[in-house]
N, C-alpha and C positions, 0 to 999 in steps of 0.2 A: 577707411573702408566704408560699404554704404547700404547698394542692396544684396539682399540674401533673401532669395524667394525658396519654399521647404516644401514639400508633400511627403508626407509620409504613413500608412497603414501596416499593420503584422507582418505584409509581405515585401514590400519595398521602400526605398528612400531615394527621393527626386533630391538635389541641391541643384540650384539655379542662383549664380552672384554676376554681377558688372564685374570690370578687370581695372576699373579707374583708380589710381592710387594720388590723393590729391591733397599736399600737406601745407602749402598756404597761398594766397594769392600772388607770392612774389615768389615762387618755384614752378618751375614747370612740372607738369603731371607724368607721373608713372604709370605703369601697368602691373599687374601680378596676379597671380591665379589666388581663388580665396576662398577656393574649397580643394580638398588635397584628399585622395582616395590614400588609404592606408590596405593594403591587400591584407596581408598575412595577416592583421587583424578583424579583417571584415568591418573596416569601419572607412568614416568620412567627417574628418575635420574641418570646421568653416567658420568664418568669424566677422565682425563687423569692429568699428574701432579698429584702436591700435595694430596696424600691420608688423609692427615690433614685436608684439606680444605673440600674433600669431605666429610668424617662421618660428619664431624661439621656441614656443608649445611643440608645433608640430615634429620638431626634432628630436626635442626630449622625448614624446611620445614614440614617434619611430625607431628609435633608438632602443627600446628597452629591452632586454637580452632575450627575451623571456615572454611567455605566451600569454596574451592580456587579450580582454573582449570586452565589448563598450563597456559593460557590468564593471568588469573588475577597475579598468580605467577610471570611472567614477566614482568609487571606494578610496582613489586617491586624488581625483582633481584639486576639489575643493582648498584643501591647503599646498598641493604645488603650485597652483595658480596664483593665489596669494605670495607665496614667496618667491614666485618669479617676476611679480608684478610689483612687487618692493623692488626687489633687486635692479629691474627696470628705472625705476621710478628712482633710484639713487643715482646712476648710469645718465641720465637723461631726462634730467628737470621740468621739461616740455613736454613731458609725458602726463605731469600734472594738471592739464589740460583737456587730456585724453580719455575717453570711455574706453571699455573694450569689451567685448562677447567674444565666448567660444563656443560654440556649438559642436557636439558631436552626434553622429548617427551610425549606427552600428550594430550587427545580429548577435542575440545573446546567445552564448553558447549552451546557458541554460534552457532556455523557451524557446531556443530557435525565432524568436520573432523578433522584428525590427526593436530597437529601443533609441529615443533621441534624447537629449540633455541640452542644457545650456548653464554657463556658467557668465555671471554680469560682472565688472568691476562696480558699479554702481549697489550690491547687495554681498559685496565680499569675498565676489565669485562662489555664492551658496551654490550647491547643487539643484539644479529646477528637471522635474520629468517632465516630456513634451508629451502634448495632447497629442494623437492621431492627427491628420489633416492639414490645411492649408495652411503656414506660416509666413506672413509678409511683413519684411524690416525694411523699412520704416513702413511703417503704417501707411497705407494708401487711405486716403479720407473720400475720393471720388471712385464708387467703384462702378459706377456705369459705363457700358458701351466694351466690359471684357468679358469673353467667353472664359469665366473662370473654369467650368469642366475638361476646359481644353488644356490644362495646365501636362503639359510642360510647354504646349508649343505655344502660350499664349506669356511666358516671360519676355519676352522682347517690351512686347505693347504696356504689360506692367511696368519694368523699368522705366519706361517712355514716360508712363503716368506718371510715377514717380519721381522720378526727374522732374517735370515741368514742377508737379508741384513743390519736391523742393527749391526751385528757383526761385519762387515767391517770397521766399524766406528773410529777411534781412538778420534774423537770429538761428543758431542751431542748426544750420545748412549741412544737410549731407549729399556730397557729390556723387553724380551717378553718370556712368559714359564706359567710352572702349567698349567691349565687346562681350557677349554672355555665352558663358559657359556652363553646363549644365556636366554634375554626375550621377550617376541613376543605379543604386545598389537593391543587388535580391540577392537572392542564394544562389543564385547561377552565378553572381560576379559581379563585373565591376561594368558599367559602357560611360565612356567619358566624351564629349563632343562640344565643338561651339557651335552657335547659332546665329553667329554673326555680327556685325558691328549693330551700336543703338544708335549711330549720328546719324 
């Protein structure tokens, strides 16, 4: 999985991802949504890495019988994440290979106010609060020539960047392609849309 572009304040949460699913140079490429609106919880699951780990997360989270809000969710990430990502990684050896982020966004039932997370394979899946504001994976290193303020409508041109520059790559390459889709949560709900193909 690749990009994941975030905005997020007290009052709303942007997710903006590619739909490129790209697992090695001698498979063909897939597609997949990689941010997944959760309603009844008021949240918005997304991830980068492992596409494996994600649908697996996102079901177990959906699934739970019972009224949960990003708060509580994250009271228990931390160590489900972990032992789902064993469990993976026993299942599917080639996973050893693999990073993975999940990222959540979701209104506290407490505060009422926006709250983001992310949880990394790379630190244990710890639990991390997200800053307010503009979040971009992978790192964009050139940020001239984008009307960042314009952001949500200026993910397309980000990816774009993105992409080029992970082409350059000969190490650590993240693929970026197919189509962007954006989910945009407030307290009024949910609006979910694409934006179009990046080729």
């Amino acid at each position: 999985m690749s990009s994941l572009l975030f905005y997020t304040d007290e009052n709303e949460a942007i997710v903006a991802t590619d739909t490129l699913l790209h697992y090695s140079v001698d498979t063909p490429p897939g597609y997949a949504s990689k941010a997944i609106a959760i309603p009844h919880m008021r949240m918005v699951i997304a991830a980068t890495g492992s596409a494996l780990l994600f649908s697996r997360w996102v079901g177990l989270v959906n699934n739970q019988g019972f009224a949960l809000d990003v708060d509580a969710v994250d009271t228990h990430a931390p160590q489900e994440l972990q032992a789902l990502w064993s469990e993976l990684n026993r299942h599917a050896p080639a996973l050893k290979d693999q990073s993975a982020s999940i990222y959540h966004f979701g209104i506290s039932d407490d505060s009422g106010k926006i709250h983001g997370f992310a949880y990394r394979s790379g630190s244990d899946f710890k639990s991390e609060a997200l800053d307010y504001g503009l979040g971009v994976k992978p790192e964009l290193m050139d940020k001239a020539g984008i009307d960042w303020s314009s952001f949500p409508t200026c993910a397309p041109e980000i990816m774009r960047a993105q992409s080029l520059q992970e082409d350059g790559k000969t190490k650590d390459r993240v693929y970026i392609g197919g189509s962007v889709h954006v989910t945009h949560l407030t307290e009024g709900g949910f609006s979910i849309y694409s934006m179009g193909k990046l080729a």
